[in-house]
PDB file of the backbone (N, CA, C, O) and the ligand in Angstrom, with CONECT records:
HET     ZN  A 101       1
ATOM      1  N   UNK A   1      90.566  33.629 131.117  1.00  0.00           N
ATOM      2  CA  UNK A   1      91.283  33.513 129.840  1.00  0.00           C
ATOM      3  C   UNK A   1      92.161  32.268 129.821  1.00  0.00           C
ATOM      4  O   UNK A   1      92.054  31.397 128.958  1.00  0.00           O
ATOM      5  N   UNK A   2      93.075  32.236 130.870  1.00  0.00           N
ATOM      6  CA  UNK A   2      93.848  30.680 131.103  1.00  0.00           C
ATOM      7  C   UNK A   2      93.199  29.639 130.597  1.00  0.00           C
ATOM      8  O   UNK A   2      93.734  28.818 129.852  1.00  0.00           O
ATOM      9  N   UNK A   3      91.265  29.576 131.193  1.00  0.00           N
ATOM     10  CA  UNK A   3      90.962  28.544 131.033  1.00  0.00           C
ATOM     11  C   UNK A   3      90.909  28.053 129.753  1.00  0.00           C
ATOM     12  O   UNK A   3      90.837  26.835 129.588  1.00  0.00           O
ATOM     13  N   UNK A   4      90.928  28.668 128.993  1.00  0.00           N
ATOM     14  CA  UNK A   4      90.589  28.409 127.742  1.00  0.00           C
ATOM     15  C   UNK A   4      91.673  27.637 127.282  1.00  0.00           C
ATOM     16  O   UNK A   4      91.302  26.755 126.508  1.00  0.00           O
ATOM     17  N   UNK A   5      93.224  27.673 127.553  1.00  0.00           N
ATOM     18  CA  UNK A   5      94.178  26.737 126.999  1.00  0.00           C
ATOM     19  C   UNK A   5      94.981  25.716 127.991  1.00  0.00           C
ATOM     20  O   UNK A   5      95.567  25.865 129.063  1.00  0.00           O
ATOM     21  N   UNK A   6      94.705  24.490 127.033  1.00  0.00           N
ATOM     22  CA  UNK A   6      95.486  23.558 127.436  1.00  0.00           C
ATOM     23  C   UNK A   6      97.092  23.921 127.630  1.00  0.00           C
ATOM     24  O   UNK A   6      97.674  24.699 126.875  1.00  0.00           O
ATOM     25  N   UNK A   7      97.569  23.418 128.465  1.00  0.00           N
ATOM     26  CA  UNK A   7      99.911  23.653 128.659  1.00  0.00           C
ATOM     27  C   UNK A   7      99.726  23.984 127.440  1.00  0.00           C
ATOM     28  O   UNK A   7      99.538  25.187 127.258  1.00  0.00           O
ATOM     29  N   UNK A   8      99.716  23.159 126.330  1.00  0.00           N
ATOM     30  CA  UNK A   8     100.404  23.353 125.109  1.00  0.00           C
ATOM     31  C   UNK A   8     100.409  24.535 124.730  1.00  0.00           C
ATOM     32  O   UNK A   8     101.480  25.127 124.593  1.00  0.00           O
ATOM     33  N   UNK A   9      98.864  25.311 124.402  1.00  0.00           N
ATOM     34  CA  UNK A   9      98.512  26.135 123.927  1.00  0.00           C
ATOM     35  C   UNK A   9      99.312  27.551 124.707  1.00  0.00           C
ATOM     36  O   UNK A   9      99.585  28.604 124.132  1.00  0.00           O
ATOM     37  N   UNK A  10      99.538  27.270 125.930  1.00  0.00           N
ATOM     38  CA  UNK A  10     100.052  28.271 126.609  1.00  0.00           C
ATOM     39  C   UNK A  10     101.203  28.767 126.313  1.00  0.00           C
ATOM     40  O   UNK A  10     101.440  29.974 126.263  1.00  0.00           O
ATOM     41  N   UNK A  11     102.351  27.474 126.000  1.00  0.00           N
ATOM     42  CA  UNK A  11     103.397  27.962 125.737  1.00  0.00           C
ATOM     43  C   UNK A  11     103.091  28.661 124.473  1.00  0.00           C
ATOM     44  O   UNK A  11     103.410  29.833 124.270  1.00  0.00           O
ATOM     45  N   UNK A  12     102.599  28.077 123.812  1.00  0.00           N
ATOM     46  CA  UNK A  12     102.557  28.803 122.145  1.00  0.00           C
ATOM     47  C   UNK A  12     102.262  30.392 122.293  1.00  0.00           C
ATOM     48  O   UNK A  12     102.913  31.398 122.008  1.00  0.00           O
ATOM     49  N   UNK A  13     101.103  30.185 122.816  1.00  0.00           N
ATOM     50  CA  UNK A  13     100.991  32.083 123.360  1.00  0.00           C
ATOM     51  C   UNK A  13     101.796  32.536 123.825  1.00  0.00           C
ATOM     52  O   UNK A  13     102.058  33.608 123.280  1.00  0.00           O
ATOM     53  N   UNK A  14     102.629  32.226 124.892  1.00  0.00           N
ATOM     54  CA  UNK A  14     103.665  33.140 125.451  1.00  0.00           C
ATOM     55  C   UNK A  14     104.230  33.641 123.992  1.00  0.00           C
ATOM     56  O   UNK A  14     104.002  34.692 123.392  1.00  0.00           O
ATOM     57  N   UNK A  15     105.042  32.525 123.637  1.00  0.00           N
ATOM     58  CA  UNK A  15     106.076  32.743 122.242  1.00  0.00           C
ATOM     59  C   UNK A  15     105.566  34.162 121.399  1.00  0.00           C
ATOM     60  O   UNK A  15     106.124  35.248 121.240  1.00  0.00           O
ATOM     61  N   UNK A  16     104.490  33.725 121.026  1.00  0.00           N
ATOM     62  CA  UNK A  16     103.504  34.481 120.125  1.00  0.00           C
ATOM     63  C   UNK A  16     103.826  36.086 120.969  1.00  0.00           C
ATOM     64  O   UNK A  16     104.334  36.948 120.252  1.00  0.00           O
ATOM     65  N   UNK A  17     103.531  36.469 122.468  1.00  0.00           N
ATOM     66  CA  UNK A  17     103.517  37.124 122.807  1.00  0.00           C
ATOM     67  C   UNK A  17     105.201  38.150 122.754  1.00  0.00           C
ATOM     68  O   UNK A  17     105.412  39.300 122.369  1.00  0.00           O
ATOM     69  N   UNK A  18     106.064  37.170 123.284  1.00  0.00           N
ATOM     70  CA  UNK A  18     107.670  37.432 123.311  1.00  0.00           C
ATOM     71  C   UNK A  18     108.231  38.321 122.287  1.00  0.00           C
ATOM     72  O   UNK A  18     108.762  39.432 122.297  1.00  0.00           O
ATOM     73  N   UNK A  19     107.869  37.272 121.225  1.00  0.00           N
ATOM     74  CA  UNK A  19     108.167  38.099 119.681  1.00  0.00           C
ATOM     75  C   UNK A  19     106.668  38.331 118.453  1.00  0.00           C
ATOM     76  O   UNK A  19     106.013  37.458 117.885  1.00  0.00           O
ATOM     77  N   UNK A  20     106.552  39.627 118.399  1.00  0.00           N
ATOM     78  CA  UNK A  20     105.390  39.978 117.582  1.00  0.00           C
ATOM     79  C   UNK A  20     105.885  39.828 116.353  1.00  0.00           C
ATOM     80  O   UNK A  20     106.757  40.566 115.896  1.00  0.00           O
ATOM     81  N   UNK A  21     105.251  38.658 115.602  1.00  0.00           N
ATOM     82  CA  UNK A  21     105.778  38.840 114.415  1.00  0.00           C
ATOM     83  C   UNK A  21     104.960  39.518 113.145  1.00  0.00           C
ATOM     84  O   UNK A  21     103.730  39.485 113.180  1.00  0.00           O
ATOM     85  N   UNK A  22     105.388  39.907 112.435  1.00  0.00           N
ATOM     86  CA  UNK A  22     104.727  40.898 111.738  1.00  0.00           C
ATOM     87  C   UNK A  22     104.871  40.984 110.065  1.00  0.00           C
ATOM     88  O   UNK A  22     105.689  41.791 109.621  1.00  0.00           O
ATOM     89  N   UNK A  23     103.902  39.969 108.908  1.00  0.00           N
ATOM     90  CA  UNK A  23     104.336  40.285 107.946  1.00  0.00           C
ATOM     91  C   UNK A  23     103.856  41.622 106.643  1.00  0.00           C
ATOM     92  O   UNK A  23     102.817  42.281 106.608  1.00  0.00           O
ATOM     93  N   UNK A  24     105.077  41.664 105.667  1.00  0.00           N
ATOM     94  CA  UNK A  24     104.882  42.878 105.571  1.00  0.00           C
ATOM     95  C   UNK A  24     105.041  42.205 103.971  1.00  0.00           C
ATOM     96  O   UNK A  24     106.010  41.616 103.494  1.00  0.00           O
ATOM     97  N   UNK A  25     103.469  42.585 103.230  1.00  0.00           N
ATOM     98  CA  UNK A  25     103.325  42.242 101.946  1.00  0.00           C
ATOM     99  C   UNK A  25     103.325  43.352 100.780  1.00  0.00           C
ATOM    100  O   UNK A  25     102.412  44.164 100.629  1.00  0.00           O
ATOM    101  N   UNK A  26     104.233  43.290 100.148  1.00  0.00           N
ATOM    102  CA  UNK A  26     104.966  44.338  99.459  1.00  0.00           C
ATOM    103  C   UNK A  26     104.310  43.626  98.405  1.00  0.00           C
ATOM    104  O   UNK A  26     104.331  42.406  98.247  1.00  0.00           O
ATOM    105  N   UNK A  27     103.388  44.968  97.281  1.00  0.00           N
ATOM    106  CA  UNK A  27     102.425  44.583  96.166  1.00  0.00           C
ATOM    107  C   UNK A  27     103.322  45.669  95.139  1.00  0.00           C
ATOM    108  O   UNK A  27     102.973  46.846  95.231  1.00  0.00           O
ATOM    109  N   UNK A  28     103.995  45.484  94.559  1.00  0.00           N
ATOM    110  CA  UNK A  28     104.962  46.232  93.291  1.00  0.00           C
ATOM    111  C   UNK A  28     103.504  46.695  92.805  1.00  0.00           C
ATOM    112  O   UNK A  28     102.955  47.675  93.306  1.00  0.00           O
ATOM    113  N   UNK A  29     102.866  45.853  91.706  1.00  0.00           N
ATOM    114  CA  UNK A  29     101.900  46.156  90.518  1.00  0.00           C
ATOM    115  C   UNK A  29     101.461  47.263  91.586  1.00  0.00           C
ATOM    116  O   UNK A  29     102.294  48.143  91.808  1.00  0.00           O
ATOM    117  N   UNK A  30     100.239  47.318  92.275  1.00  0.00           N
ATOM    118  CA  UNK A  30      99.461  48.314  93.120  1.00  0.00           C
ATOM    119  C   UNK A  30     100.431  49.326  93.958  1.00  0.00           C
ATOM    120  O   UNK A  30      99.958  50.154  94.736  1.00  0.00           O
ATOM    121  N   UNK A  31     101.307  49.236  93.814  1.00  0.00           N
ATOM    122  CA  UNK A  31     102.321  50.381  94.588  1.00  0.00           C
ATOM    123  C   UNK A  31     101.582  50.320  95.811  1.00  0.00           C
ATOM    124  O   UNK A  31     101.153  51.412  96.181  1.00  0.00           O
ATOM    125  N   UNK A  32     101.326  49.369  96.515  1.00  0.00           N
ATOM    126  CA  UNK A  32     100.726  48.936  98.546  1.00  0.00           C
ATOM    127  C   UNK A  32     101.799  48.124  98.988  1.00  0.00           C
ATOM    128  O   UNK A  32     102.439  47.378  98.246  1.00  0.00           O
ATOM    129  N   UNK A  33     102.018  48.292 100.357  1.00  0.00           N
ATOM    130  CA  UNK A  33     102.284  47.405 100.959  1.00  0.00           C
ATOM    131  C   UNK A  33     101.568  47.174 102.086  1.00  0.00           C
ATOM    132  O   UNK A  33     101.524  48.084 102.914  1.00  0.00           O
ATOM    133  N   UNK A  34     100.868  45.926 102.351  1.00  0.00           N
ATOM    134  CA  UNK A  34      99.770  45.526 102.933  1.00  0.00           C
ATOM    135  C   UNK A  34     100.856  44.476 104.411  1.00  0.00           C
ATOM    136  O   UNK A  34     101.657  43.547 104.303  1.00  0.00           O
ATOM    137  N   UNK A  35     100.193  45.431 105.945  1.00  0.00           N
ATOM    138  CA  UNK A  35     100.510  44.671 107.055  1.00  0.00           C
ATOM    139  C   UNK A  35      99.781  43.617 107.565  1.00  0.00           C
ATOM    140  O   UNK A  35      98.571  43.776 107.729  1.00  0.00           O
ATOM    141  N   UNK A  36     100.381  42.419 107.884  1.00  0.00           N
ATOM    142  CA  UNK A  36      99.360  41.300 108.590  1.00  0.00           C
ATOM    143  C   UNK A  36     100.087  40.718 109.959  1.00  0.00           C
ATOM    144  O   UNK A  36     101.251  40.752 110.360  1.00  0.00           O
ATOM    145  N   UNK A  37      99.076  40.264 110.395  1.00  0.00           N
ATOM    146  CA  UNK A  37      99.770  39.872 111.468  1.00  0.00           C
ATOM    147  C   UNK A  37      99.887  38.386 111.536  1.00  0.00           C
ATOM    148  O   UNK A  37      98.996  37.789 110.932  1.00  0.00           O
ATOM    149  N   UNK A  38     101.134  37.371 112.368  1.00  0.00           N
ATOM    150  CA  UNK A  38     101.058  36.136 112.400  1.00  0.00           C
ATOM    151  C   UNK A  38      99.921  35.536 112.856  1.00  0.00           C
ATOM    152  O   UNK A  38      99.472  35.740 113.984  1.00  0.00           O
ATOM    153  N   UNK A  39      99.385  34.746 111.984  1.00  0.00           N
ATOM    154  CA  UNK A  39      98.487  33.969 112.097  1.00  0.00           C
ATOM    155  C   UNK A  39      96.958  34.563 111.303  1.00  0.00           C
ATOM    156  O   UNK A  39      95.802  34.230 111.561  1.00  0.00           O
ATOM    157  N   UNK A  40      97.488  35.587 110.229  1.00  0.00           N
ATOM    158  CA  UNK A  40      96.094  36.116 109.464  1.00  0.00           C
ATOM    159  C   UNK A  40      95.725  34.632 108.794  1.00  0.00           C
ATOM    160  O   UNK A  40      96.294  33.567 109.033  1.00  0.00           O
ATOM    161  N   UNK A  41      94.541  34.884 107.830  1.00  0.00           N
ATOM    162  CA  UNK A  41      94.575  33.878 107.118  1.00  0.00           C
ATOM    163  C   UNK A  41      95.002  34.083 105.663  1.00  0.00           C
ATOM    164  O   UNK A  41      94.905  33.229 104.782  1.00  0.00           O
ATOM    165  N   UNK A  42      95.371  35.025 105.555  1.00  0.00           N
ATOM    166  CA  UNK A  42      96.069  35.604 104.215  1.00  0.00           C
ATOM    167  C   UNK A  42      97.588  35.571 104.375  1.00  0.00           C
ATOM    168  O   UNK A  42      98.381  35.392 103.451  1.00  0.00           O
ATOM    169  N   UNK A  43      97.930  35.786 105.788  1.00  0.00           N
ATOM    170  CA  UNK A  43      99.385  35.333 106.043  1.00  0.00           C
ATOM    171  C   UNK A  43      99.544  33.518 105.713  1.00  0.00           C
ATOM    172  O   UNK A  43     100.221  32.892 104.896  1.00  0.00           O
ATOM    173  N   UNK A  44      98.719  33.161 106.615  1.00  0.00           N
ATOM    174  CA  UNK A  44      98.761  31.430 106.545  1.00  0.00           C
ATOM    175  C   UNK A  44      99.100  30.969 105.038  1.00  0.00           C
ATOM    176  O   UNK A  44     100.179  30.507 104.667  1.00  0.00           O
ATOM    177  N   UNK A  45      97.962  31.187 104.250  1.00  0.00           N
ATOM    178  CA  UNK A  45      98.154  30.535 103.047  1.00  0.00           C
ATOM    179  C   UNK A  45      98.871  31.497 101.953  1.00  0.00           C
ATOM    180  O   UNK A  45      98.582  31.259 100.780  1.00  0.00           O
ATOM    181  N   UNK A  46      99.689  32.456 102.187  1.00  0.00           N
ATOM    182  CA  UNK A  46     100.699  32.755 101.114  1.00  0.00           C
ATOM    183  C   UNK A  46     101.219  31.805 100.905  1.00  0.00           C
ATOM    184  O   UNK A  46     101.642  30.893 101.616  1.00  0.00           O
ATOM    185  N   UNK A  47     101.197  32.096  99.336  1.00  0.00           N
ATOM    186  CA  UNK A  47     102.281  31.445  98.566  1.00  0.00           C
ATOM    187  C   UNK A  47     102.966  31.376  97.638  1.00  0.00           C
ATOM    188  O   UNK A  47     102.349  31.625  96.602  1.00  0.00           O
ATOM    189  N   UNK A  48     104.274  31.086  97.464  1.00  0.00           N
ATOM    190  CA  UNK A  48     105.589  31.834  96.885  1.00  0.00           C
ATOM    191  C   UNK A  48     105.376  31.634  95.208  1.00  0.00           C
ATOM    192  O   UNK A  48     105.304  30.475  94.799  1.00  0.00           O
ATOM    193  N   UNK A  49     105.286  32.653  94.324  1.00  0.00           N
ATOM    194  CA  UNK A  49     104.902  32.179  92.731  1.00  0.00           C
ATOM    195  C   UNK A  49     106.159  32.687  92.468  1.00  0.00           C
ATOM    196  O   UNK A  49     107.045  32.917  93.292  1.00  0.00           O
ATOM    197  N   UNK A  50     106.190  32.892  90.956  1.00  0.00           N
ATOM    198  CA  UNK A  50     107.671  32.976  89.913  1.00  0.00           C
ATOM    199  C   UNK A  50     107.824  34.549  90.405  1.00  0.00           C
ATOM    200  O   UNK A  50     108.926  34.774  90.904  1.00  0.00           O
ATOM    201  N   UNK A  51     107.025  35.550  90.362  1.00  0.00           N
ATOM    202  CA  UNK A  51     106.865  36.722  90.354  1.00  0.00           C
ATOM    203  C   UNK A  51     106.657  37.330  92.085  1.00  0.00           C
ATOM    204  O   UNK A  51     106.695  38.500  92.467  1.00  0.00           O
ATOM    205  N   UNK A  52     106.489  36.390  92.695  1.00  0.00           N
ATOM    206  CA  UNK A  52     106.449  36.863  94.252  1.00  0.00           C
ATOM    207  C   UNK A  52     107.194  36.123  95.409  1.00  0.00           C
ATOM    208  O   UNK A  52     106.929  34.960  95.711  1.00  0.00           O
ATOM    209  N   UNK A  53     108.101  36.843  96.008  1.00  0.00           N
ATOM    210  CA  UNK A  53     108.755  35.919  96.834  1.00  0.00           C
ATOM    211  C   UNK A  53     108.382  35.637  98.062  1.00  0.00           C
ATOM    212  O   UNK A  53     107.376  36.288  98.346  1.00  0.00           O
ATOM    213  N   UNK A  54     108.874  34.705  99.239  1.00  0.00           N
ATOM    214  CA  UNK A  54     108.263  34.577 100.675  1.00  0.00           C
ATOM    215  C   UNK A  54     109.681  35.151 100.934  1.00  0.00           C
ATOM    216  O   UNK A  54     110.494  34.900 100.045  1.00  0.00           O
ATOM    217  N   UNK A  55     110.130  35.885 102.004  1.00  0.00           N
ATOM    218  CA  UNK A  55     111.742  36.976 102.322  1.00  0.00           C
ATOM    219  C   UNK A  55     112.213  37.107 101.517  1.00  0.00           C
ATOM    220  O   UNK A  55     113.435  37.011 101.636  1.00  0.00           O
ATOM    221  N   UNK A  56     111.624  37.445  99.979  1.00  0.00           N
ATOM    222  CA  UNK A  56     112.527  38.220  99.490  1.00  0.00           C
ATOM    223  C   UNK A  56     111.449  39.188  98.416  1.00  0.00           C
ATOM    224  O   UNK A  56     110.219  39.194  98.446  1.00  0.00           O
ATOM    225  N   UNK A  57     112.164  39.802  97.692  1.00  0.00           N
ATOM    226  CA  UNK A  57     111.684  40.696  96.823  1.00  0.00           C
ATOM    227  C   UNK A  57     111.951  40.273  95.401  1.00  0.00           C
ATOM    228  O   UNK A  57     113.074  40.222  94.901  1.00  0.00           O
ATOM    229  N   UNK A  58     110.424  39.869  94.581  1.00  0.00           N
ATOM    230  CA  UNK A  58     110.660  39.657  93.004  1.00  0.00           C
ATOM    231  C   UNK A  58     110.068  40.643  92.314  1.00  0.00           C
ATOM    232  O   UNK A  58     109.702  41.770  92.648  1.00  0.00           O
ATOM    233  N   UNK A  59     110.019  39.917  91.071  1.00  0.00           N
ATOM    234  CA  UNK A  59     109.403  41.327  90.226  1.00  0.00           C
ATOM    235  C   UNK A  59     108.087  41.912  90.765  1.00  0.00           C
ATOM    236  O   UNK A  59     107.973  43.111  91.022  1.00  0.00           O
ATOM    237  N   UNK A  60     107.371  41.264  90.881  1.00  0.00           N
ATOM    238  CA  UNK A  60     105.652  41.606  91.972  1.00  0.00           C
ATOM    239  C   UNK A  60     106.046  42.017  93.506  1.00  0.00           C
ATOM    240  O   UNK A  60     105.217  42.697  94.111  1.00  0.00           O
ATOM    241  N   UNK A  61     106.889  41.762  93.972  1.00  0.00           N
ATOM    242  CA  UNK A  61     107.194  42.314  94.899  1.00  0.00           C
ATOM    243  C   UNK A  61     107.454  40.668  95.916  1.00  0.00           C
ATOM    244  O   UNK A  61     107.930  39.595  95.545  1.00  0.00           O
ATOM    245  N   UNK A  62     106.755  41.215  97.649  1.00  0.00           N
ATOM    246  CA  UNK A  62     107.104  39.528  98.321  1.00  0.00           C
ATOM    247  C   UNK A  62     106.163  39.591  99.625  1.00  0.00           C
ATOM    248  O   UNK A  62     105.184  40.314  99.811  1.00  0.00           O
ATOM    249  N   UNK A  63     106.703  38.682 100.424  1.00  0.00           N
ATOM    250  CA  UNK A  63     106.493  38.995 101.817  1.00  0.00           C
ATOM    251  C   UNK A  63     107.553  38.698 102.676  1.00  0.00           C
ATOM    252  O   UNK A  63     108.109  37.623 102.898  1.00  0.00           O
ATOM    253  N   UNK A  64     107.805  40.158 103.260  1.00  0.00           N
ATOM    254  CA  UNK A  64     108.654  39.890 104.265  1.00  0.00           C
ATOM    255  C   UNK A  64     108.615  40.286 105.859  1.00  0.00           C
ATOM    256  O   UNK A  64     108.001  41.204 106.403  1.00  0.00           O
ATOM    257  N   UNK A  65     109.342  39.443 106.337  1.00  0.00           N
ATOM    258  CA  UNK A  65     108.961  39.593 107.925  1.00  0.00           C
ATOM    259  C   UNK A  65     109.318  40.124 109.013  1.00  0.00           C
ATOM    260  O   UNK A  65     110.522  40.347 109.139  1.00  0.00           O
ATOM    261  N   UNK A  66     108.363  40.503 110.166  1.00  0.00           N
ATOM    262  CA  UNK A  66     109.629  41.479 110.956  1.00  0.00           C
ATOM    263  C   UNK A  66     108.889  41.153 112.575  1.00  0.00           C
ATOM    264  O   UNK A  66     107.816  40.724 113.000  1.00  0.00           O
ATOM    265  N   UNK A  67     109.994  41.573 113.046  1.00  0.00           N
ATOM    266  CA  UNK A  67     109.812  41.546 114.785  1.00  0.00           C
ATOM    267  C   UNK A  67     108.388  41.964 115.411  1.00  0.00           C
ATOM    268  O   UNK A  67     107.685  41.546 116.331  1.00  0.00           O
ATOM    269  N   UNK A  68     108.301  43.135 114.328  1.00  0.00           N
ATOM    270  CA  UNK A  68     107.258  44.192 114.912  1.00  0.00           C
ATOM    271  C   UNK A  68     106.465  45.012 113.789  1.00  0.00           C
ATOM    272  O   UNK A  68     106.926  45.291 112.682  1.00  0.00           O
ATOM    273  N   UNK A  69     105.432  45.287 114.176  1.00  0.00           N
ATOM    274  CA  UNK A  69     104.118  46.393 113.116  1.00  0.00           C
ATOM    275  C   UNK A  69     105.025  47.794 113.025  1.00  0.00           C
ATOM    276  O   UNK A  69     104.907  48.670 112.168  1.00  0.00           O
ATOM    277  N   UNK A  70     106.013  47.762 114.206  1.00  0.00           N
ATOM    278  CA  UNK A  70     106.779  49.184 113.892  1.00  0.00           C
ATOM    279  C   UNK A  70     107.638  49.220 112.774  1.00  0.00           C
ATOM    280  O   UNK A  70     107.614  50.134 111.950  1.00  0.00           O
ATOM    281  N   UNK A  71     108.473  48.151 112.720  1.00  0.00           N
ATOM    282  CA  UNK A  71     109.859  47.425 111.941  1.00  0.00           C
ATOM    283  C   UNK A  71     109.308  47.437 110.478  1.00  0.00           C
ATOM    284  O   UNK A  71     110.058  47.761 109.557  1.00  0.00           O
ATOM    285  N   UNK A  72     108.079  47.109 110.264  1.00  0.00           N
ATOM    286  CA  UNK A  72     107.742  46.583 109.146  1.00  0.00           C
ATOM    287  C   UNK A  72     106.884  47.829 108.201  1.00  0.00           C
ATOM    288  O   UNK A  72     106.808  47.794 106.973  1.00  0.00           O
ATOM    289  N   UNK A  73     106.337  48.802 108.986  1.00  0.00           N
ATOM    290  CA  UNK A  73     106.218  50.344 108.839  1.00  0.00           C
ATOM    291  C   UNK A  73     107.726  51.180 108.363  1.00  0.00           C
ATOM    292  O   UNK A  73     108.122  51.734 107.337  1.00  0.00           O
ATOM    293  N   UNK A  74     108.238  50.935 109.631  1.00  0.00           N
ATOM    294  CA  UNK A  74     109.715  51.935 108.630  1.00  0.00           C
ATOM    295  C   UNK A  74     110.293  51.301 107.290  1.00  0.00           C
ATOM    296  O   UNK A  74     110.758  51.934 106.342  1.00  0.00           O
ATOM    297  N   UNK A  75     110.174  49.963 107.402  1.00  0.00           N
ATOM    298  CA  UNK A  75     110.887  49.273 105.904  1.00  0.00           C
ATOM    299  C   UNK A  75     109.896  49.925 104.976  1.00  0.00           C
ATOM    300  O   UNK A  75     110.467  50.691 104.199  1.00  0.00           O
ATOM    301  N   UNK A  76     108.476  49.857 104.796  1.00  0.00           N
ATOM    302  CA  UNK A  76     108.131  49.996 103.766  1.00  0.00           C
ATOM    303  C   UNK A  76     107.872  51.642 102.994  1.00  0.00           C
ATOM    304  O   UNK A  76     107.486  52.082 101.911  1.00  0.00           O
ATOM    305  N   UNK A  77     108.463  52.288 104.618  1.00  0.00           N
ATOM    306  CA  UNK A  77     108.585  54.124 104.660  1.00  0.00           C
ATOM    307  C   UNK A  77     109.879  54.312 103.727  1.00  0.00           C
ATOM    308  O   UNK A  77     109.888  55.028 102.726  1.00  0.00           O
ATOM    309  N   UNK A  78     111.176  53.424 104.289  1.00  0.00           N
ATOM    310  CA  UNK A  78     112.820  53.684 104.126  1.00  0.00           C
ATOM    311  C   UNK A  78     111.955  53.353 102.246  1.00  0.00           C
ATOM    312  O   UNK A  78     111.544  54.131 101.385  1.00  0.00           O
ATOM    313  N   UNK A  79     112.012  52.020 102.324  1.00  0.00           N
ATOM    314  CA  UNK A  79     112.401  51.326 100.815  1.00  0.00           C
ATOM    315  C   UNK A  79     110.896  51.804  99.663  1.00  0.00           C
ATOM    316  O   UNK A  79     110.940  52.048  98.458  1.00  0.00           O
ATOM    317  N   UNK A  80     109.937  51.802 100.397  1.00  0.00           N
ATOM    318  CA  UNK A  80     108.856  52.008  99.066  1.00  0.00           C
ATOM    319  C   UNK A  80     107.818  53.287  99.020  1.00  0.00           C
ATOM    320  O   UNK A  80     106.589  53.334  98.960  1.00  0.00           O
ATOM    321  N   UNK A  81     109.376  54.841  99.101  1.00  0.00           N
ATOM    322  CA  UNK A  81     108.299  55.743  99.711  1.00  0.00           C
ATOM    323  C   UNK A  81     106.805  56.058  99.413  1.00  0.00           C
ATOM    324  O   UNK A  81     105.803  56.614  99.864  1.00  0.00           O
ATOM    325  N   UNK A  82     107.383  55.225  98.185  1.00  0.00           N
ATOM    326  CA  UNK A  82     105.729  55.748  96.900  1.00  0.00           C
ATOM    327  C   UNK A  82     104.285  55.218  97.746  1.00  0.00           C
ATOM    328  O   UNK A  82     103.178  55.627  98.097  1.00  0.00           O
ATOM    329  N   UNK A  83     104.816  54.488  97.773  1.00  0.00           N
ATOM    330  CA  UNK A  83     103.527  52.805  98.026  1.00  0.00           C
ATOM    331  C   UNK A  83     102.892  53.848  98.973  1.00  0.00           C
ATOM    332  O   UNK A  83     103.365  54.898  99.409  1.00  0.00           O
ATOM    333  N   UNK A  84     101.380  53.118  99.220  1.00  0.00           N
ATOM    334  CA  UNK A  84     100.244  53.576 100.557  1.00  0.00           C
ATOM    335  C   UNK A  84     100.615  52.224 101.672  1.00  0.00           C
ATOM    336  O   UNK A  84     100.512  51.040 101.352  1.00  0.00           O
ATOM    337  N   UNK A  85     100.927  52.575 102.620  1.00  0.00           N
ATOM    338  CA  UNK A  85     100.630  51.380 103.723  1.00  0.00           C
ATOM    339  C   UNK A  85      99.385  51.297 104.206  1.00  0.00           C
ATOM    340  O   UNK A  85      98.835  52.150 104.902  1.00  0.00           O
ATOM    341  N   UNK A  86      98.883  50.162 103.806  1.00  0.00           N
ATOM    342  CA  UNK A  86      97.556  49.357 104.491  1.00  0.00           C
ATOM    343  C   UNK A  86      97.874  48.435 105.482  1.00  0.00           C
ATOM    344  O   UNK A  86      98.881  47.777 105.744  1.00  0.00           O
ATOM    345  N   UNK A  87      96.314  48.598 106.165  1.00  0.00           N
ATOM    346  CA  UNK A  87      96.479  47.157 107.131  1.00  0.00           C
ATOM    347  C   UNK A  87      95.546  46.086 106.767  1.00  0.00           C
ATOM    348  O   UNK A  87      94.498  46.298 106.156  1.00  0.00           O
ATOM    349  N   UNK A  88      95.873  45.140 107.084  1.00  0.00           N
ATOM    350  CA  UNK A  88      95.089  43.732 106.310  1.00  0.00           C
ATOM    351  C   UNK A  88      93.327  44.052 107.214  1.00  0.00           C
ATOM    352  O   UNK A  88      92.930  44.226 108.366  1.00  0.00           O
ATOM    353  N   UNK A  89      92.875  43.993 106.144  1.00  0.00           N
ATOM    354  CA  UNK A  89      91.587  44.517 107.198  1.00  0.00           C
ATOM    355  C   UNK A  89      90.859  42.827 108.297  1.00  0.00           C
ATOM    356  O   UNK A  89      90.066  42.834 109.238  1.00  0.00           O
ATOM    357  N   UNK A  90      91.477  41.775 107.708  1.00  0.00           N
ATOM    358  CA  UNK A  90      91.329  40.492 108.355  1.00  0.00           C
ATOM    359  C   UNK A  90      91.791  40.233 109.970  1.00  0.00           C
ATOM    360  O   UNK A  90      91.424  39.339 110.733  1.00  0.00           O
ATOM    361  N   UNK A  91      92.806  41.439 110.219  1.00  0.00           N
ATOM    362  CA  UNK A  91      93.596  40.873 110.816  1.00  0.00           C
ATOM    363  C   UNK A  91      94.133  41.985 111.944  1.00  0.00           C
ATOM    364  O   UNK A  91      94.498  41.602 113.056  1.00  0.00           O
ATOM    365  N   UNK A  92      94.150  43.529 111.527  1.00  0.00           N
ATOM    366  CA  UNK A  92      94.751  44.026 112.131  1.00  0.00           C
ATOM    367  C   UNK A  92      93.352  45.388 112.909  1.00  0.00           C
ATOM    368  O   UNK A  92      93.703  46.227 113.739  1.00  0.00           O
TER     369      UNK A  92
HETATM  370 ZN    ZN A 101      96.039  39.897 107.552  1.00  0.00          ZN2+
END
């Protein structure tokens, strides 16, 4: 597995490994909130419109981010009991 990365790449993985980051896409209209993980490709190219925020919450709802797939499960348990939690089927 090593072989496969150059130093660079290594450190980046560790990081990646250290802290799981985890975003958590809150869909108001569809009452979902959809989990991805760093580096989906639906995570990559979000992007922030009038109606959707990147950390925060607009009228459509947003994406926001968390430590962990656990962290980002209870937020959307605490704040959007309604919603269904999905997982990004790309990614997780
Ligand atoms: Zn994803």
């Amino acid at each position: 597995m090593d072989g496969l990365f150059n130093s660079k790449d290594k450190l980046t993985a560790k990081r990646v490994t250290a802290r799981t980051v985890c975003w958590l896409n809150v869909d108001k209209p569809t009452k979902q909130t959809i989990i991805h993980h760093a580096g989906c490709k639906w995570e990559v190219h979000k992007t922030e419109t009038t109606y959707k925020g990147i950390g925060e919450i607009l009228r459509d709802g947003g994406w926001l981010q968390f430590d962990s797939e656990r962290e980002a499960v209870e937020h959307s348990t605490s704040n959007y009991p309604a919603y269904a939690i999905k997982h990004c089927l790309n990614c997780s």
